[in-house]
Backbone as JSON Lines, residues from 0, in Angstrom:
{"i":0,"aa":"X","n":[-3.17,1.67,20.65],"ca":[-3.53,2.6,19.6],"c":[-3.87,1.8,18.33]}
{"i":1,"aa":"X","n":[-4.97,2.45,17.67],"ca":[-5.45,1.45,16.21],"c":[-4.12,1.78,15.59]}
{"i":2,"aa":"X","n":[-4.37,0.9,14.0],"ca":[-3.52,1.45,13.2],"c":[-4.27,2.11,12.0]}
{"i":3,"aa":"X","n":[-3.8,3.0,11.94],"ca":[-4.6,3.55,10.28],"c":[-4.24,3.18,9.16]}
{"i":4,"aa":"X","n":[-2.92,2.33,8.85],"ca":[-2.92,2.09,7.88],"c":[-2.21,0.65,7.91]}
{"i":5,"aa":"X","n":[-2.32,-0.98,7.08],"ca":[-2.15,-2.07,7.39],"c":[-2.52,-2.68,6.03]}
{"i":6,"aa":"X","n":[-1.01,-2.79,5.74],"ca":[-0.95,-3.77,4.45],"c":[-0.15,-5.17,4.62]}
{"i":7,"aa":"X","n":[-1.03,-6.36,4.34],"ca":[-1.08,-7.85,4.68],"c":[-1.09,-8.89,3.37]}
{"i":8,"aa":"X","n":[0.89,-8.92,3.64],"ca":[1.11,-9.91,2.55],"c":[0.8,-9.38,1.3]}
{"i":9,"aa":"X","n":[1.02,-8.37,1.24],"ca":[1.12,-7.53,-0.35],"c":[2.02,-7.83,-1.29]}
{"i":10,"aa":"X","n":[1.59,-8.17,-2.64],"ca":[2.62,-9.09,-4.21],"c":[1.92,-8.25,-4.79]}
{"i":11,"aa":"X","n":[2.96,-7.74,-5.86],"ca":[2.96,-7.06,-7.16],"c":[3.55,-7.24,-8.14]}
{"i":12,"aa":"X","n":[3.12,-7.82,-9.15],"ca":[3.88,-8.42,-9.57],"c":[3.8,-7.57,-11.48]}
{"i":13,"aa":"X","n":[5.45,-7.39,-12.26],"ca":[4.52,-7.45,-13.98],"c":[5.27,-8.29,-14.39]}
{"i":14,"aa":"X","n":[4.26,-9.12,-15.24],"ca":[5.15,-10.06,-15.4],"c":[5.43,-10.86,-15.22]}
{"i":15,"aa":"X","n":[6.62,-11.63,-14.91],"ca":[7.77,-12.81,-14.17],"c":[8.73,-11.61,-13.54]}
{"i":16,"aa":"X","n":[8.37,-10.47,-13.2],"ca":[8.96,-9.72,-12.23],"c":[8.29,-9.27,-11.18]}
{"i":17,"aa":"X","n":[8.33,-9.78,-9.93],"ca":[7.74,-9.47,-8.84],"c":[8.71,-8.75,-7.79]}
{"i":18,"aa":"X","n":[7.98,-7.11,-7.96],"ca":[8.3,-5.96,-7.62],"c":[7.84,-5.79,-6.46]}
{"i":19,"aa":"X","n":[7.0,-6.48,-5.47],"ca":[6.5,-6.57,-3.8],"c":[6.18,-7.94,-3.89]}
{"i":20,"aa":"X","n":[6.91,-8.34,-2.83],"ca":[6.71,-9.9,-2.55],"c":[6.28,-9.61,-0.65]}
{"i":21,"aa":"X","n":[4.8,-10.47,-0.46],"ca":[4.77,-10.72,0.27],"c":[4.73,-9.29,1.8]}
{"i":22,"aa":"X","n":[4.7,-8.09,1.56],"ca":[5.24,-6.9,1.95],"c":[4.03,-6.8,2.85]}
{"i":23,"aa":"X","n":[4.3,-7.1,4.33],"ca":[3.58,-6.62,5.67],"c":[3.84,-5.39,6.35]}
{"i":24,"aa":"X","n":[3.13,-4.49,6.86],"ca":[3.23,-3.44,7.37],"c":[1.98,-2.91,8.26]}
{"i":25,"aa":"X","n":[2.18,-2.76,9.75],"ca":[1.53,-1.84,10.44],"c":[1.57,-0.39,10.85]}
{"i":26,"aa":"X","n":[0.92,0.56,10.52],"ca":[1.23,1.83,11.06],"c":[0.36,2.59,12.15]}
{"i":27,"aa":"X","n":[0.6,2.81,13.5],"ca":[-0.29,3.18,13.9],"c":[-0.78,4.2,13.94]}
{"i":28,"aa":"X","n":[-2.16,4.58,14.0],"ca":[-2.09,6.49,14.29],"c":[-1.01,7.41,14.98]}
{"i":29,"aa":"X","n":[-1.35,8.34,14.42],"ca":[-0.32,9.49,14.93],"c":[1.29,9.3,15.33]}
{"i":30,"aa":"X","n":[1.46,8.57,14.12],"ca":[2.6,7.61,14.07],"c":[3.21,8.24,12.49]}
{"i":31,"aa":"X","n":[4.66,8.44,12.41],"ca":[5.64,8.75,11.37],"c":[6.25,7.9,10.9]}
{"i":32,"aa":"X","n":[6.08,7.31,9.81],"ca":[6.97,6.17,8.97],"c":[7.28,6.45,8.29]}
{"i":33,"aa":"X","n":[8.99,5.69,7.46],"ca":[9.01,6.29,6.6],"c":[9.94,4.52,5.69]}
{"i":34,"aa":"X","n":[9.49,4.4,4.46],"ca":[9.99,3.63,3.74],"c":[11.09,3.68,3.03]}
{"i":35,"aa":"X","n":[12.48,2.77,3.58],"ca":[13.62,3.48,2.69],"c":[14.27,1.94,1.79]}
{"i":36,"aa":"X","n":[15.0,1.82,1.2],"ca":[15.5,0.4,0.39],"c":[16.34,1.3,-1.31]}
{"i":37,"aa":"X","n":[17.33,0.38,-1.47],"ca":[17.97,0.63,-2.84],"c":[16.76,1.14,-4.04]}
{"i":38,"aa":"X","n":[17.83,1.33,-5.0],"ca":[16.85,1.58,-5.83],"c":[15.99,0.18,-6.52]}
{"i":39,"aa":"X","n":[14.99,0.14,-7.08],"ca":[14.52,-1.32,-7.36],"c":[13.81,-1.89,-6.28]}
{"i":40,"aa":"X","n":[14.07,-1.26,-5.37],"ca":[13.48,-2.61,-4.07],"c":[12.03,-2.54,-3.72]}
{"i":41,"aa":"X","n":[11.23,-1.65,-4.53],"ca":[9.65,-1.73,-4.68],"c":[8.66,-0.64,-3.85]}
{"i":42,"aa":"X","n":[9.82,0.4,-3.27],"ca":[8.9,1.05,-2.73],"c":[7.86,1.9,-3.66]}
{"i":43,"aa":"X","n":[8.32,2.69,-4.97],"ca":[7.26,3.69,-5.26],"c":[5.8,2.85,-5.77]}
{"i":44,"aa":"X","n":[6.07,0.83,-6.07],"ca":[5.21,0.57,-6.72],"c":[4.33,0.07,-5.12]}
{"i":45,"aa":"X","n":[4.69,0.1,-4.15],"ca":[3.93,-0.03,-2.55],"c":[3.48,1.17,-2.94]}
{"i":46,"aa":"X","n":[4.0,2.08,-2.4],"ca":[2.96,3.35,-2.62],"c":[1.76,3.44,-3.64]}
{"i":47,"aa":"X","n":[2.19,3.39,-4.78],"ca":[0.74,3.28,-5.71],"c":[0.16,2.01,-5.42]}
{"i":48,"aa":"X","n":[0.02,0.95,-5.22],"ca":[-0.52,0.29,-4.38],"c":[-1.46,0.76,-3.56]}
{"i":49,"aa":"X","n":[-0.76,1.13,-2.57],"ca":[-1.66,2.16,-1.85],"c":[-2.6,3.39,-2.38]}
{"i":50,"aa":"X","n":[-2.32,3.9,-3.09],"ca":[-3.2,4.98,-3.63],"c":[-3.65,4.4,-4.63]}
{"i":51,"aa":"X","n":[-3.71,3.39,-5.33],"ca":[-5.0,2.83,-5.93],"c":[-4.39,2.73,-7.57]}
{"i":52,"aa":"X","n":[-3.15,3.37,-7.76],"ca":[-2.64,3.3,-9.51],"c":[-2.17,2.12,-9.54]}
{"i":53,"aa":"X","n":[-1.88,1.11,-8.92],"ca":[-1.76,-0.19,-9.15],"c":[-2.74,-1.02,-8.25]}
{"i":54,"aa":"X","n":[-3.24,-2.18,-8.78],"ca":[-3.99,-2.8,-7.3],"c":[-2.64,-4.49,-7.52]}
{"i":55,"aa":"X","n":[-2.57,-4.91,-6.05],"ca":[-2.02,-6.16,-5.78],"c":[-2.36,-7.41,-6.58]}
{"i":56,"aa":"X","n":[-1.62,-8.26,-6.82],"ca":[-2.59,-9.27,-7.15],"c":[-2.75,-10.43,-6.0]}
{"i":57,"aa":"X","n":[-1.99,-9.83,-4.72],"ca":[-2.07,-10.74,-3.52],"c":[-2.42,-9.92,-2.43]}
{"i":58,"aa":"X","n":[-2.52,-10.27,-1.21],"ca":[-2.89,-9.34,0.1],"c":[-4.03,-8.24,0.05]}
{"i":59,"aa":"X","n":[-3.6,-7.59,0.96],"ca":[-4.9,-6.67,1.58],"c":[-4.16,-5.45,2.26]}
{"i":60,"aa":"X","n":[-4.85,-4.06,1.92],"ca":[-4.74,-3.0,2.37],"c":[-5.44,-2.06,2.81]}
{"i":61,"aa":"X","n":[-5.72,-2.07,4.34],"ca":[-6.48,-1.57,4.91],"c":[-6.59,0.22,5.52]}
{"i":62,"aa":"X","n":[-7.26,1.08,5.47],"ca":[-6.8,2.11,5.78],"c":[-8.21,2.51,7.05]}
{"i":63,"aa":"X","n":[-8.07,2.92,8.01],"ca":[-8.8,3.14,9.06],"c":[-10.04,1.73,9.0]}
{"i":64,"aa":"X","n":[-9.43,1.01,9.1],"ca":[-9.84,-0.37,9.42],"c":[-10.99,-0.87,8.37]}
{"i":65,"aa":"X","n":[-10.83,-0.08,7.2],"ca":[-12.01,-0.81,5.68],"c":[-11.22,-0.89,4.52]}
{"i":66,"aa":"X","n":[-11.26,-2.46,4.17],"ca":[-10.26,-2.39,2.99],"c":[-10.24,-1.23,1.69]}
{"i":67,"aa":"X","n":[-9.22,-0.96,1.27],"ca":[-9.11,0.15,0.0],"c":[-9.19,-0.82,-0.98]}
{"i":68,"aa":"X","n":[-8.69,-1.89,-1.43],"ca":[-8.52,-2.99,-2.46],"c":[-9.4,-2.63,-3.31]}
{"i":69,"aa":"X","n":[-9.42,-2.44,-4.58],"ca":[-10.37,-2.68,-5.51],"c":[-10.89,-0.99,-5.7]}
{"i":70,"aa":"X","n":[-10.78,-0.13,-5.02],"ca":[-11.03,1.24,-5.44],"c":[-10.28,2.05,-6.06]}
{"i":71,"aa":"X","n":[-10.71,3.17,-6.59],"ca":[-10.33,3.79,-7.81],"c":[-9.09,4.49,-6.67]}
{"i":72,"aa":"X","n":[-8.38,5.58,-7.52],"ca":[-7.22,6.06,-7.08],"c":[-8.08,7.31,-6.42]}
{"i":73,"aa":"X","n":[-9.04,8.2,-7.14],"ca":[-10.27,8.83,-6.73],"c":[-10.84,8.79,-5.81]}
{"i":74,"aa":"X","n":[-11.18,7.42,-5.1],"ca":[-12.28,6.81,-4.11],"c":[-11.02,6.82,-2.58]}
{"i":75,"aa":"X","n":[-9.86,6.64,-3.59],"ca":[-9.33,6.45,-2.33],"c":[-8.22,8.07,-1.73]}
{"i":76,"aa":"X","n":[-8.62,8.6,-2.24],"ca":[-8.0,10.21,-1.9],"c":[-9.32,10.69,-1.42]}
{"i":77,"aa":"X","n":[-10.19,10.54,-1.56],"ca":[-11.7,11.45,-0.86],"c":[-11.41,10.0,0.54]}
{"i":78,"aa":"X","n":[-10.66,9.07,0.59],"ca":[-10.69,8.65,2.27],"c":[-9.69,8.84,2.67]}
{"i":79,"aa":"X","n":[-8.62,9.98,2.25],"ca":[-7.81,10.53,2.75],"c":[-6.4,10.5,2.49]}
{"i":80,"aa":"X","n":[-6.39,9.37,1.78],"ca":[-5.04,9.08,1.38],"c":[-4.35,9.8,-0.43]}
{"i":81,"aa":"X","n":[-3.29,10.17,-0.43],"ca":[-3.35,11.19,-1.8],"c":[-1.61,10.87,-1.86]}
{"i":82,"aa":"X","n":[-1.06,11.39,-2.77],"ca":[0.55,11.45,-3.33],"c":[0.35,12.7,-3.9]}
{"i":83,"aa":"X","n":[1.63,13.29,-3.94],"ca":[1.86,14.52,-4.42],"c":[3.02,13.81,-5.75]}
């Protein structure tokens, strides 16, 4: 099964605080994940990551196999991906 969504070696960093270090992840279609960690441990800034309100300053995030990197938060909810 593909994966629809595949983030490779993802860093986020503000600062001299780096809030995603290095953060790999495959998900495959029709597949349920779910991201859990203390508080601090970088998930909500992965998520915007993903939806485009932050971009990485390392790795790659792929969503039905064409990178999202570099698109608006806009560009990337009309390819399906959104936060409530």
């Amino acid at each position: 099964m593909a994966n629809i969504l595949s983030a490779q070696n993802v860093v986020k960093r503000f600062g001299g605080l780096t809030a995603v270090n290095t953060l790999t992840v495959e998900i495959p279609e029709k597949s349920i994940y779910s991201v859990i960690g203390p508080n601090g441990a970088g998930k909500t800034t992965f998520f915007n990551c993903i939806t485009g309100f932050y971009q990485p300053e390392e790795g790659d995030i792929t969503f039905n196999g064409r990178s999202i990197l570099g698109l608006t938060s806009d560009q990337i909810s009309q390819r399906g991906i959104s936060r409530t």
